[in-house]
C-alpha positions as CSV (number, residue, x, y, z in Angstrom):
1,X,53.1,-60.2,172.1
2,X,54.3,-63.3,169.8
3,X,51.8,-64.1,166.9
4,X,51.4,-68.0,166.7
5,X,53.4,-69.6,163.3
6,X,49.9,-71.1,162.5
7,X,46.6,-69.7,162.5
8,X,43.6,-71.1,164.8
9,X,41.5,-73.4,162.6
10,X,37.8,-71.4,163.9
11,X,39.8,-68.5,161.5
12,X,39.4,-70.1,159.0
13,X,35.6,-71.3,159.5
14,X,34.8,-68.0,160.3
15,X,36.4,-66.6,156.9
16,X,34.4,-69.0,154.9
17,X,31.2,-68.4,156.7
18,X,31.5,-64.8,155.8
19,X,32.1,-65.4,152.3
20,X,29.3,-67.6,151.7
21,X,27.3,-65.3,153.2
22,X,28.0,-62.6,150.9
23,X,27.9,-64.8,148.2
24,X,24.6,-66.5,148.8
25,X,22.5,-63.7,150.2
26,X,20.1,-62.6,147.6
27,X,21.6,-64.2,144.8
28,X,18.6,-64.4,142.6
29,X,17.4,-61.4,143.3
30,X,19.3,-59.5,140.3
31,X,17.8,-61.0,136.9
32,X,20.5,-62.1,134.7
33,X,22.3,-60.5,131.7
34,X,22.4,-61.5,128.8
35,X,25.8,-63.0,129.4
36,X,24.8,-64.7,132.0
37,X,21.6,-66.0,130.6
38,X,23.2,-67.4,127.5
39,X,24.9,-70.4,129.4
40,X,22.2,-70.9,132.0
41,X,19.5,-71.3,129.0
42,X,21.8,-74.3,128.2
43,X,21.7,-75.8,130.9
44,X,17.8,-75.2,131.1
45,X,17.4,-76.8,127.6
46,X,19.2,-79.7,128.6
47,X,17.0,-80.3,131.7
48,X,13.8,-80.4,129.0
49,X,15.3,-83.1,127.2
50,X,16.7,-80.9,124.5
51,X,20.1,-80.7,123.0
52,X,21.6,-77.5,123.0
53,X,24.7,-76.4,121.2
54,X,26.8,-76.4,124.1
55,X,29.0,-72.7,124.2
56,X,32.8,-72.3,125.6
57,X,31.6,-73.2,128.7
58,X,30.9,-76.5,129.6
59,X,32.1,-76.8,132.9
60,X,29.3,-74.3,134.2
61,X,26.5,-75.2,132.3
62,X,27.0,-79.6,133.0
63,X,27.4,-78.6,137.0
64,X,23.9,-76.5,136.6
65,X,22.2,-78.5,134.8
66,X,21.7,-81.0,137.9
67,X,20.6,-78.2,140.0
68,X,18.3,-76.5,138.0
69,X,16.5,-79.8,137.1
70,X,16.1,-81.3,140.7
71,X,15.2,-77.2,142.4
72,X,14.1,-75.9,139.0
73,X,15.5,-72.9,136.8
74,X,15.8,-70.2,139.5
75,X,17.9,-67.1,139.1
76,X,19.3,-68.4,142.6
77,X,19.9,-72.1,141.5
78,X,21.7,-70.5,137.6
79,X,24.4,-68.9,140.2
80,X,25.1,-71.3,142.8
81,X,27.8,-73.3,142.1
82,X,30.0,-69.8,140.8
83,X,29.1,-68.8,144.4
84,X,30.1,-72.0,146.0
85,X,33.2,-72.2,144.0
86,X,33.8,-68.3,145.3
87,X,33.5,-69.5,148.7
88,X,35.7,-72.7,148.5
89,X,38.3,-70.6,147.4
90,X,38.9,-68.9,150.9
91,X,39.6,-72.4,152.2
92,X,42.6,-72.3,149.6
93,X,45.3,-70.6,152.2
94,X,44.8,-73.8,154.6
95,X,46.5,-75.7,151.9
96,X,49.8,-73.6,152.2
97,X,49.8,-72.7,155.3
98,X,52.8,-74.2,155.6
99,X,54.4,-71.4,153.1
100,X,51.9,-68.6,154.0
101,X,52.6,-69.3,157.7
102,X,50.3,-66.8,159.7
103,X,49.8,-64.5,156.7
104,X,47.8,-67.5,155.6
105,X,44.5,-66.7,157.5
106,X,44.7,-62.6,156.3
107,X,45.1,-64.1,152.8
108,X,41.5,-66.1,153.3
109,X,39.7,-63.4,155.0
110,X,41.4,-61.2,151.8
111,X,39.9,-63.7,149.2
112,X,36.2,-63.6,151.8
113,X,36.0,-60.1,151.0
114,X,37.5,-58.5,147.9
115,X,34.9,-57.0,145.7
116,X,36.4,-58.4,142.0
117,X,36.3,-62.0,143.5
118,X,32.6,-61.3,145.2
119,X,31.5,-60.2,141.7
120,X,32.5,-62.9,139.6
121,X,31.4,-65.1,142.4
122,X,27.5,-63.9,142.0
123,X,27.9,-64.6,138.0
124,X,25.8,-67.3,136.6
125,X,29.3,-68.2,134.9
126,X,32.4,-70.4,134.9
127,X,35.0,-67.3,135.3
128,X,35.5,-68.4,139.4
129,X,35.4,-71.9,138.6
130,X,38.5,-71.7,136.1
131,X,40.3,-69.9,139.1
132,X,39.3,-71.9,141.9
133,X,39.6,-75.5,140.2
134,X,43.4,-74.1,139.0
135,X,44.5,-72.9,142.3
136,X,43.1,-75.8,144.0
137,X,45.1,-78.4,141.4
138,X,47.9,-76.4,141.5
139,X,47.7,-76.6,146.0
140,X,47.4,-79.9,145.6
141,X,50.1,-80.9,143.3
142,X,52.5,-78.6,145.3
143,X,51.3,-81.0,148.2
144,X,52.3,-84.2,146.3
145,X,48.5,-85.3,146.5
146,X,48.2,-85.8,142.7
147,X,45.3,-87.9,142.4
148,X,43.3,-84.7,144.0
149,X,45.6,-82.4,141.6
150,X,44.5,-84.6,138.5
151,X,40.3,-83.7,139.7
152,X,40.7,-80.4,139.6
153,X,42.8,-80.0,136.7
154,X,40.2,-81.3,134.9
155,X,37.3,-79.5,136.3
156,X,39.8,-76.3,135.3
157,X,39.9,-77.2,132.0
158,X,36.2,-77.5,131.3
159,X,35.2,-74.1,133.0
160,X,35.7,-72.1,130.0
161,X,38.2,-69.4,128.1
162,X,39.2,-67.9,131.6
163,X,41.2,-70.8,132.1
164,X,43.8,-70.2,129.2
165,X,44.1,-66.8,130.5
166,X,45.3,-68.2,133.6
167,X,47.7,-70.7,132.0
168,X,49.2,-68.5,129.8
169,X,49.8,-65.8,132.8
170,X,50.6,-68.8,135.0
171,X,53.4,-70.3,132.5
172,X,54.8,-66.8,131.7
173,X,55.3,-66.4,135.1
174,X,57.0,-69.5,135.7
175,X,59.1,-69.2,133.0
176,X,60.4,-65.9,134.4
177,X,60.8,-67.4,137.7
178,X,63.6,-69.3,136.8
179,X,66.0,-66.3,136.6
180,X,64.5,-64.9,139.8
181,X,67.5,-65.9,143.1
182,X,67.4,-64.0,146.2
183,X,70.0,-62.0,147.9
184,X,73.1,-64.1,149.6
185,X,71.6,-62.2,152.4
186,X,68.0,-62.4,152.0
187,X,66.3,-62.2,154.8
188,X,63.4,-64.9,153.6
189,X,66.0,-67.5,153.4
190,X,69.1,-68.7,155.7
191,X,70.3,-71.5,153.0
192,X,68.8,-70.4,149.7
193,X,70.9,-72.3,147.4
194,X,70.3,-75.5,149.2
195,X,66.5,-74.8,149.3
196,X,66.1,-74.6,145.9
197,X,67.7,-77.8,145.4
198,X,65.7,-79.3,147.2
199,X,62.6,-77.6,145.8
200,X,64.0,-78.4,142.3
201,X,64.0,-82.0,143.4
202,X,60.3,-82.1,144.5
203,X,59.3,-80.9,141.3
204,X,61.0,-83.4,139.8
205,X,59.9,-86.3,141.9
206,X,56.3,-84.8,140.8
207,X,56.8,-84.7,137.4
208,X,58.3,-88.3,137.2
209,X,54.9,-90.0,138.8
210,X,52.5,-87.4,137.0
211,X,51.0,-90.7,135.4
212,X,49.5,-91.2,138.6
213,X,47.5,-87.6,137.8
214,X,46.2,-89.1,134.8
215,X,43.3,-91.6,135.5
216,X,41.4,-89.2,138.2
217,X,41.8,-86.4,135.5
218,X,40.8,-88.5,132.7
219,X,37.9,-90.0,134.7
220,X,36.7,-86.8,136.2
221,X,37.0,-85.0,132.8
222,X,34.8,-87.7,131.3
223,X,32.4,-87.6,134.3
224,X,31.8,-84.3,134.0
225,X,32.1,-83.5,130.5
226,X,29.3,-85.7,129.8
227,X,27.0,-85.5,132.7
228,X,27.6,-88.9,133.2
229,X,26.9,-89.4,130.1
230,X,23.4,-87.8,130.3
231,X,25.3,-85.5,127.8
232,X,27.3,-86.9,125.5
233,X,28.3,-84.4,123.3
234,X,29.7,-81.8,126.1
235,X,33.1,-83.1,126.3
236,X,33.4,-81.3,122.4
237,X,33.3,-78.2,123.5
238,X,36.0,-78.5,126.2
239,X,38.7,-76.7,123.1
240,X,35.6,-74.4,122.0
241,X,37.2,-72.3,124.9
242,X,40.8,-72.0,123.3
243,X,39.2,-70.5,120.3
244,X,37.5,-68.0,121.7
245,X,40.4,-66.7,123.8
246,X,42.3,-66.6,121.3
247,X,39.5,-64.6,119.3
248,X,39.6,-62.5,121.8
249,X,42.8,-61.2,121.1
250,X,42.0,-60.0,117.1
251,X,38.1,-58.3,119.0
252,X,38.2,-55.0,120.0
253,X,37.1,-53.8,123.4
254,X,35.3,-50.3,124.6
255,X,37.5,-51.1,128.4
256,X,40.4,-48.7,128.3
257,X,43.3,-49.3,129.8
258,X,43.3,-46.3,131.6
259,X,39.7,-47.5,133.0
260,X,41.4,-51.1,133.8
261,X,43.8,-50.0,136.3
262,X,40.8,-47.2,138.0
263,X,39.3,-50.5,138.6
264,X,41.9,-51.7,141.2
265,X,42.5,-48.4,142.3
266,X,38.4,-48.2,143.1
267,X,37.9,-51.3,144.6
268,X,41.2,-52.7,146.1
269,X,42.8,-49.4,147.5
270,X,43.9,-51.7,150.8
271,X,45.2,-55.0,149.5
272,X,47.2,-52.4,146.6
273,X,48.8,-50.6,148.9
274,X,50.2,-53.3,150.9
275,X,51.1,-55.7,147.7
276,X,53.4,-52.7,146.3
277,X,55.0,-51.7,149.8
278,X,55.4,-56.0,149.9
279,X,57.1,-56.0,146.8
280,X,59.0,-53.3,147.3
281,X,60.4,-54.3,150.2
282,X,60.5,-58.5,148.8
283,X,62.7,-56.9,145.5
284,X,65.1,-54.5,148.0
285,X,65.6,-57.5,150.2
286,X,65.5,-60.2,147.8
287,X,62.9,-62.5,149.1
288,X,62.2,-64.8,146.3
289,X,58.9,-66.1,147.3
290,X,57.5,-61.9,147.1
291,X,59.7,-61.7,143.9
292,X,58.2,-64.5,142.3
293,X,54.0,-63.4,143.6
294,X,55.3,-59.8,141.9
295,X,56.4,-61.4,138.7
296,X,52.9,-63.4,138.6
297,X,50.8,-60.4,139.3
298,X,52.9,-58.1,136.6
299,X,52.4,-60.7,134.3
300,X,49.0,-61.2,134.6
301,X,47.8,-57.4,134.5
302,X,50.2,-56.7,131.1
303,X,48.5,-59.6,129.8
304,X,45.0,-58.3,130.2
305,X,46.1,-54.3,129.5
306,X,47.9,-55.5,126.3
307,X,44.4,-58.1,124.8
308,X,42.8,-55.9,122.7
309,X,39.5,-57.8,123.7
310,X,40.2,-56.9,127.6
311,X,37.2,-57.7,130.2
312,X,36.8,-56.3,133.9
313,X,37.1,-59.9,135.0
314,X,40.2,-60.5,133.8
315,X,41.6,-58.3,136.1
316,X,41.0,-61.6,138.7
317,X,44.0,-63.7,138.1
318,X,46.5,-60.5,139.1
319,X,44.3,-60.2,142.0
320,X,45.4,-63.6,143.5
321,X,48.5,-62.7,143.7
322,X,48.1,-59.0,145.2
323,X,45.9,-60.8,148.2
324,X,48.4,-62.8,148.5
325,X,51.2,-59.9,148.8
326,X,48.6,-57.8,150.9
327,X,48.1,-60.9,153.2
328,X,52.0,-61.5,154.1
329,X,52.6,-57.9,154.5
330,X,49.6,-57.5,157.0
331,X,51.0,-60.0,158.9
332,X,54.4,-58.8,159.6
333,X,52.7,-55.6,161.6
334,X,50.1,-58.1,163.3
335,X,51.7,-58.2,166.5
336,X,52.1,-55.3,168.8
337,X,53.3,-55.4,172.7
338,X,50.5,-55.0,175.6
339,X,52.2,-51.4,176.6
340,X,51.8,-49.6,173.0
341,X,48.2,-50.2,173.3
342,X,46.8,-46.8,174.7
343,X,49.2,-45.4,172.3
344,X,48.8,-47.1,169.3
345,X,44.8,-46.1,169.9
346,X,45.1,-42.9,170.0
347,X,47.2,-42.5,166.5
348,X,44.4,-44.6,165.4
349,X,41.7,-42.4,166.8
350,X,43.3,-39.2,164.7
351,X,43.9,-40.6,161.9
352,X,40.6,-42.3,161.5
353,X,39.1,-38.7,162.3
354,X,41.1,-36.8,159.8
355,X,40.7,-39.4,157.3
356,X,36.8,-39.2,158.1
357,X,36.7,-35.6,157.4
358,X,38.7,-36.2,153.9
359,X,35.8,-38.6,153.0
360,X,33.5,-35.6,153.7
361,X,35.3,-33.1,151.9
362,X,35.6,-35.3,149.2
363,X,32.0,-36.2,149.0
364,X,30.6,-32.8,149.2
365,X,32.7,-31.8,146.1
366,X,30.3,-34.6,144.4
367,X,27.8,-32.0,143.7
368,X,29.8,-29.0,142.9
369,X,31.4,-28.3,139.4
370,X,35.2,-28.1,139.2
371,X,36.8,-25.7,138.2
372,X,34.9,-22.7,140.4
373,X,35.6,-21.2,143.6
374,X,33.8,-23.5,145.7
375,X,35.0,-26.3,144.3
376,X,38.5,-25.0,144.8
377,X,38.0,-23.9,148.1
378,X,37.2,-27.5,148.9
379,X,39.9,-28.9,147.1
380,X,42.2,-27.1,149.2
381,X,40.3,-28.1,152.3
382,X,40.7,-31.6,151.1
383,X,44.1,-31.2,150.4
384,X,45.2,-29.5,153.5
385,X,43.2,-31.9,155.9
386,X,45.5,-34.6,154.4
387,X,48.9,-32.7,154.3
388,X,47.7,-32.5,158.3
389,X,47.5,-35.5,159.2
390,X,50.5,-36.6,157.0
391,X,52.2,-34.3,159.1
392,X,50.7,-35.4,162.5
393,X,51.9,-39.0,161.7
394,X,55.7,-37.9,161.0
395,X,55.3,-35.2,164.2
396,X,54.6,-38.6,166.2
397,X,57.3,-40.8,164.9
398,X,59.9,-38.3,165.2
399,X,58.8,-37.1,168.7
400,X,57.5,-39.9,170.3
401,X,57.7,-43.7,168.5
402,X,58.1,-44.7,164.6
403,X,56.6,-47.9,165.4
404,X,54.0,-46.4,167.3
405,X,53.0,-43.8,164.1
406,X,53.8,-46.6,161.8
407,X,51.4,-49.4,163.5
408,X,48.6,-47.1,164.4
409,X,48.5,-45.7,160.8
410,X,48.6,-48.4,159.2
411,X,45.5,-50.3,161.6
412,X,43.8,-46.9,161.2
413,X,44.2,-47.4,157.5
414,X,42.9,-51.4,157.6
415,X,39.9,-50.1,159.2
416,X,39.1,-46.9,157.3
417,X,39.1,-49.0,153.7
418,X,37.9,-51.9,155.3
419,X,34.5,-50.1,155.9
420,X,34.8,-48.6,152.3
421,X,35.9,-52.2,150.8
422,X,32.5,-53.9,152.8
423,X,30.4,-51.1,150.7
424,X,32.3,-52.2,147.3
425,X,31.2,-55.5,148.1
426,X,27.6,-54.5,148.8
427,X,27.6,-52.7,145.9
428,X,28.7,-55.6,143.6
429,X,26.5,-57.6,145.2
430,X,23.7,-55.9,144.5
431,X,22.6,-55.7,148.1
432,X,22.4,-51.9,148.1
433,X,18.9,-49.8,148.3
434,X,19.5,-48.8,144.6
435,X,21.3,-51.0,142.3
436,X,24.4,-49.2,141.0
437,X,26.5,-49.4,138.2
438,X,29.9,-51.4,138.8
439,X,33.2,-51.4,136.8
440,X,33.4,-55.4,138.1
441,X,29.8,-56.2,136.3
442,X,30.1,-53.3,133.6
443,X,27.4,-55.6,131.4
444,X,24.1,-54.5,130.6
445,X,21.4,-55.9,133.2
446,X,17.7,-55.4,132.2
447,X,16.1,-52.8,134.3
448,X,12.4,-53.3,134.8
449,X,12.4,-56.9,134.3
450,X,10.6,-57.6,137.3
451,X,7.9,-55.2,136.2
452,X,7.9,-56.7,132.6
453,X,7.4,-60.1,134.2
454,X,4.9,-59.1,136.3
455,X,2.6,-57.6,133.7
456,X,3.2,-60.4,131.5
457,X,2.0,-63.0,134.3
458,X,-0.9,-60.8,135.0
459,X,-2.2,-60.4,131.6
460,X,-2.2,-64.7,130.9
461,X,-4.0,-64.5,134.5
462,X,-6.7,-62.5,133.4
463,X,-6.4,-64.3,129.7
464,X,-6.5,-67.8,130.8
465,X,-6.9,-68.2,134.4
466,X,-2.9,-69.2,134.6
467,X,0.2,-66.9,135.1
468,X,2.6,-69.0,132.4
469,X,0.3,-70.6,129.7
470,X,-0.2,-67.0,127.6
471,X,3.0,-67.4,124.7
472,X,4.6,-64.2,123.8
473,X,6.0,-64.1,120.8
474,X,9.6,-62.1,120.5
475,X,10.3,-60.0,117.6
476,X,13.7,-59.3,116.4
477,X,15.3,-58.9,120.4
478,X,18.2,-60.5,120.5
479,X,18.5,-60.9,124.4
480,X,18.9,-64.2,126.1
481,X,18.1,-62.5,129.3
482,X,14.2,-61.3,128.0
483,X,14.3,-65.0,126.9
484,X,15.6,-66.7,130.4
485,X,12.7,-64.1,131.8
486,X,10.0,-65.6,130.0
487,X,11.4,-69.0,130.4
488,X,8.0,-70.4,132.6
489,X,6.1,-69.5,129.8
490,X,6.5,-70.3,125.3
491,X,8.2,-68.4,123.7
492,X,8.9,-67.7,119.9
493,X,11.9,-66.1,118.4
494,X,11.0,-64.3,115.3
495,X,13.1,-61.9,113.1
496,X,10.0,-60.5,111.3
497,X,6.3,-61.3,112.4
498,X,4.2,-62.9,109.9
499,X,1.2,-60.6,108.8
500,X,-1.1,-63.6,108.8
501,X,-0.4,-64.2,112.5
502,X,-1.9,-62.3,115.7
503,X,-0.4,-63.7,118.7
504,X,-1.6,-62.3,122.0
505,X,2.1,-61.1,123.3
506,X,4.4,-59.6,121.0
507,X,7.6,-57.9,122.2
508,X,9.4,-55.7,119.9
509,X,12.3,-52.8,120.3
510,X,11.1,-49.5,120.8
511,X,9.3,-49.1,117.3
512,X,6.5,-47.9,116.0
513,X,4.9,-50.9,113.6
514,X,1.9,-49.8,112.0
515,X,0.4,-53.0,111.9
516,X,0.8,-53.6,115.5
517,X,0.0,-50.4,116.4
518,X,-3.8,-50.8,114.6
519,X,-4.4,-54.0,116.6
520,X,-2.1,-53.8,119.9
521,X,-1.9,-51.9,122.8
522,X,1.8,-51.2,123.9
523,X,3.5,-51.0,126.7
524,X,7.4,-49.7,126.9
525,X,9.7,-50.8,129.2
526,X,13.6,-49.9,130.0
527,X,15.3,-52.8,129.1
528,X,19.2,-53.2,129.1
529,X,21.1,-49.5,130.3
530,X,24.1,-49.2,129.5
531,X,27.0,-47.1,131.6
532,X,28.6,-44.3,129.8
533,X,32.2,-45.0,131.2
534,X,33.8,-43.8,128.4
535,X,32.4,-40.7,127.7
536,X,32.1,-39.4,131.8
537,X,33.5,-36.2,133.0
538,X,35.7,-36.3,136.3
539,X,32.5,-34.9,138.1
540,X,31.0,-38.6,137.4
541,X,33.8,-40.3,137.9
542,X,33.6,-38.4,141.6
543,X,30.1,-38.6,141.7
544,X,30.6,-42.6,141.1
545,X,32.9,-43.1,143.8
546,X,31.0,-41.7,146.6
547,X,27.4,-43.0,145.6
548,X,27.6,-45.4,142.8
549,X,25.7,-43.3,140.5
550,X,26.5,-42.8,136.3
551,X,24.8,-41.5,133.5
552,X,24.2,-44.3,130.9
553,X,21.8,-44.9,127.9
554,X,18.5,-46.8,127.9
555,X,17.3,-49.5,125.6
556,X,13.9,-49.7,126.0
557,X,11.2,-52.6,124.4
558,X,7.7,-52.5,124.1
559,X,5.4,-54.9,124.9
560,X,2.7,-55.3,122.8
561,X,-1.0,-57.1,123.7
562,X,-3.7,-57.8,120.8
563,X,-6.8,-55.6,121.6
564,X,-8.9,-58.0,122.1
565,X,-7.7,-59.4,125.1
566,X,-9.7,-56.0,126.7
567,X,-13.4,-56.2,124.5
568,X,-15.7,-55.3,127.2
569,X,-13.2,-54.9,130.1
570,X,-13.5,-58.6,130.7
571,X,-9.8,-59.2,130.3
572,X,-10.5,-63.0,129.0
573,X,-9.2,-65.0,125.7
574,X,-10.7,-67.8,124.5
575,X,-8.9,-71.2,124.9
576,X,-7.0,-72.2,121.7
């Protein structure tokens, strides 16, 4: 059975469709982190008419702010356009199709569903925008279209520090590309020399009318780096990004390499796999255009293993690249003949079992310590169900078919970490039962915010006969979350409370003030908790992998209400 050159357009609407569906579903129903709440209380402040001290990232907060002043300043409105961005990347194969061929519709339904990209997508921040806004200027330019180029280049260079990262891993690369030629008899190419010439002339051509880039990027980064001018002042913090990343170079980071690279390992088994056998086989054949994706990718993770001030996300511009390799190496076993059917099935139907019963073994050792002699008589269960069906697989190839062992594994393979890549992608999400602790958002989220919130609306109820017109006043928290939280409501930031005020709502870290504690009744809550990564055993680690579950430390708050708000048990305050 031949595989079309080009993939069916309804592919590709059905690849977006599923990404803005994981994008978009529940997407305020997680409260914000600090991180995140730090930009979207700009954007906030600028719909009341203030002027904020715009951060390193404009980009995000001047697309926001519309949003947030027309639907108001919803959790789900503070992460929409990260999501749409997230989702609008998926359509970014259709613009090279005509190098990605029919790999190009695995690549989108790769970018749909990785877990990293789902992540950063569902953060109220402009990491996604920096690597949409780039890939789509950089799709454009490579189609001549530079007026389109110009747009986004400039929308890329407003969404914030992440876009440096990308430039600098991006020019690297290119840099190294130069010395990259394929094989005489590379397999990629019939006429390599002569297609690089005329490759080298495009660029060329491009280079020589890049004026005509110039007045959409200069418009557009005027446009939108002033709100129109609504907000004049943004456009000075477009550079306040290169300063921070380079700060982030002399910071120190608590990420560990060696955590780093369990990431991709934890959430991109699939798409790893096939990028290194890709590359492998693109280097032994000498394919440039897999040469030059593996030299990009490289790049790009030694950059981020060698920052000192390394994040989880910046793991996101090597994983373009690996999609990318996983995508066109998918596609070279997508096509199978109408006869190997029944027995391409069954290797799938024995491999899928034996890798099923691997899963079990491995989650049953979850709960049993290691070393003992349960635990190694499952270990050796584990083992030996694997050494099996590694041994089925070469039984079948060298009695029966190669290709027949080879395909079926390989779709048995698709399938089995398909399922476990879906949960990943719940699980960043959010949109599992429990909420669970991800390497991919490894930042502090408040815990019992919604509980906080609720009693906080319940006691101005009962005070004042209205949910949001009791103030609380905050004392020495440093959270912009707790303040995005309370954002309906006024609220003071204190470092000290004065002794000759009593306001009704004071919140305070988890400290005993005897002043407060004469007058007020408190109320703790768990506030941020933190993951102990660092400091896990390989029990968690196990435990992690199966359930989502690890040990971390509390921060907890109280909330404290002046005692007379309860004289009498009528629950009333007089109106100021």
């Amino acid at each position: 059975m031949n595989s079309p050159t080009k993939s069916p357009g309804w592919l590709f609407g059905l690849a977006f469709l599923v990404a803005i569906l994981v994008r978009l579903f529940q997407l305020g129903a997680l409260p914000l982190s600090d991180y995140e709440a730090e930009f979207a209380l700009q954007a906030m402040n600028i719909t009341r008419g203030l002027k904020p001290v715009l951060g390193a990232q404009p980009g995000y907060v001047l697309l926001t702010t519309p949003l947030l002043y027309i639907f108001g300043s919803t959790n789900f409105m503070a992460r929409l356009i990260p999501a749409l961005a997230g989702s609008l990347l998926v359509l970014l194969p259709l613009l090279f199709e005509h190098r990605l061929k029919r790999a190009a519709i695995f690549v989108a339904f790769f970018l749909a569903l990785d877990p990293g990209l789902v992540a950063i997508s569902r953060q109220a921040a402009g990491n996604i925008l920096a690597i949409t806004f780039f890939l789509f200027a950089w799709a454009y330019w490579d189609r001549t279209q530079l007026k389109q180029a110009g747009i986004f280049a400039a929308l890329a260079m407003l969404s914030g520090p992440f876009i440096w990262a990308g430039l600098l891993a991006f020019g690297i690369s290119a840099a190294l590309m130069q010395f990259v030629s394929p094989k005489p008899d590379g397999a990629e190419q019939a006429h390599p020399e002569s297609d690089r010439g005329v490759e080298s002339n495009q660029e060329a051509k491009k280079l020589r009318n890049l004026k005509d880039a110039f007045p959409s990027f200069l418009i557009t980064l005027f446009a939108v780096g002033t709100l129109l001018l609504f907000v004049p002042y943004g456009l000075s913090s477009v550079f306040k990004s290169l300063s921070v990343y380079i700060n982030s170079w002399f910071a120190i980071s608590d990420l560990t390499p060696a955590r780093l690279l369990f990431t991709l390992i934890a959430y991109q088994p699939l798409t790893l796999v096939l990028a290194l056998i890709a590359l492998t086989r693109g280097w032994w054949l000498g394919q440039r255009r897999v040469m030059c994706l593996s030299i990009w990718l490289f790049v790009s993770l030694l950059l981020v293993i060698f920052n000192p001030g390394r994040q989880v996300t910046d793991l996101a511009w090597m994983v373009i690249p690996m999609l990318v390799l996983a995508g066109m190496e998918l596609s070279r076993h997508a096509k199978f003949f109408d006869e190997e059917r029944r027995e391409i099935s069954g290797v799938m139907a024995l491999v899928l079992f034996m890798l099923a019963y691997s899963w079990l073994a491995f989650a049953s050792l979850t709960g049993i310590p290691i070393p003992s002699e349960q635990g190694n008589s499952m270990l050796w269960l584990l083992g030996g169900a694997l050494v099996l069906m590694l041994f089925s697989v070469v039984l079948i190839a060298a009695g029966w078919s190669i290709r027949v062992a080879k395909l079926g594994s390989l779709y048995a393979l698709v399938i089995a970490f398909g399922i476990y890549n879906f949960s990943a992608v719940m699980a960043v999400a959010g949109l599992r039962a429990n909420i669970s602790h991800e390497l991919w958002t490894s930042d502090a989220r408040p815990a019992q915010a919604e509980l906080l919130l609720k009693t906080v609306n319940d006691l101005s109820e009962w005070g004042r006969g209205d949910d949001h017109s009791l103030p609380v006043t905050i004392v020495g928290v440093k959270s912009p979350a707790l303040v995005w939280l309370l954002r309906e409501r006024e609220v003071n930031l204190v470092d000290t409370l004065d002794i000759t005020t009593s306001p009704e709502l004071v919140i305070t870290y988890q400290q005993v003030d005897p002043a407060l504690a004469a007058s007020y009744r408190g109320q703790d809550f768990i506030w941020n908790q933190y993951p102990n990564w660092n400091i896990s055993l390989v029990n968690d680690w196990m435990r992690w992998l199966v359930l989502r579950k690890m040990t971390d430390t509390d921060t907890a708050i109280i909330l404290w209400v002046r005692a007379d708000v309860f004289i009498d048990g009528s629950h009333a305050l007089s109106n100021p």
